[in-house]
N, C-alpha and C positions, 0 to 999 in steps of 0.2 A: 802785331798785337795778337794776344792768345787767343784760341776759338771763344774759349770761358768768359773773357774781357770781353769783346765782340759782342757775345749774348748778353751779357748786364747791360753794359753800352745801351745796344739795340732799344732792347724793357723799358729802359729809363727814356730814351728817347720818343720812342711810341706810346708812353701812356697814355687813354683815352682822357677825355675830360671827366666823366661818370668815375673813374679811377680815382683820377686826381679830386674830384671834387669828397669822394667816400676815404682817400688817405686823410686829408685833410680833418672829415668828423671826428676819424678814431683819433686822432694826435689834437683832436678841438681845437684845430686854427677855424680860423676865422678865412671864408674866403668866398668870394661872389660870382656869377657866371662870367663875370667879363676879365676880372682875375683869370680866372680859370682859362679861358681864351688864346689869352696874351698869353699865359707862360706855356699852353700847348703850341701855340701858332711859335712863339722862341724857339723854342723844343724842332720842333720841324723844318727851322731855316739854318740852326748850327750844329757843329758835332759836340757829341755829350762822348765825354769819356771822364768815367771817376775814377781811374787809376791815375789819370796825369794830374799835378796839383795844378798848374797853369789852369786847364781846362773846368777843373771842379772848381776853382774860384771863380770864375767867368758866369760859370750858371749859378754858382752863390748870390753872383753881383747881380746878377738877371732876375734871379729869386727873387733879390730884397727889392729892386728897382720896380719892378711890377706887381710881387705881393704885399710887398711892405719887411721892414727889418723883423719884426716878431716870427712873422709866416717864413721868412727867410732861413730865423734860427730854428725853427719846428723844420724847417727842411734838413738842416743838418740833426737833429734828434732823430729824424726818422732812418738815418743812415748809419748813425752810431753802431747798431745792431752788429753791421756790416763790418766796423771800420778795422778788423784786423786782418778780415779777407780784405780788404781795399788797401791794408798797408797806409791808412792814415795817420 
């Protein structure tokens, strides 16, 4: 994997919960501290990698499973930005 992939990986992996919970305002999902919780404690038990599609549907499935389908797709809106450096 590239040094570059590595770093986003990482970011995305370590997000704080105060992070997560302030992405969440600006994108107006909806989401509550035990939400919040779960998908950090997720986050820190598997590898995030969003170059692999395998893996970025995994944390999709993880997304929808714990925050709900809405908050799910606000997760991939928030990555759009992204998705031509991610080669999505």
């Amino acid at each position: 994997m590239q040094p570059l992939h590595q770093m986003i990986n990482r970011r995305v992996q370590t997000i704080t919960k105060a992070e997560l919970m302030e992405q969440a305002r600006k994108f107006q999902v909806s989401l509550n501290e035990k939400q919040a919780d779960q998908f950090i404690d997720w986050l820190a038990r598997h590898e995030v990698d969003l170059f692999s599609e395998t893996k970025r549907t995994e944390l999709f499935q993880a997304a929808e499973r714990i925050l709900g389908k809405r908050e799910a797709a606000a997760l991939e809106k928030m990555l759009r930005p992204y998705m031509h450096f991610l080669k999505l």
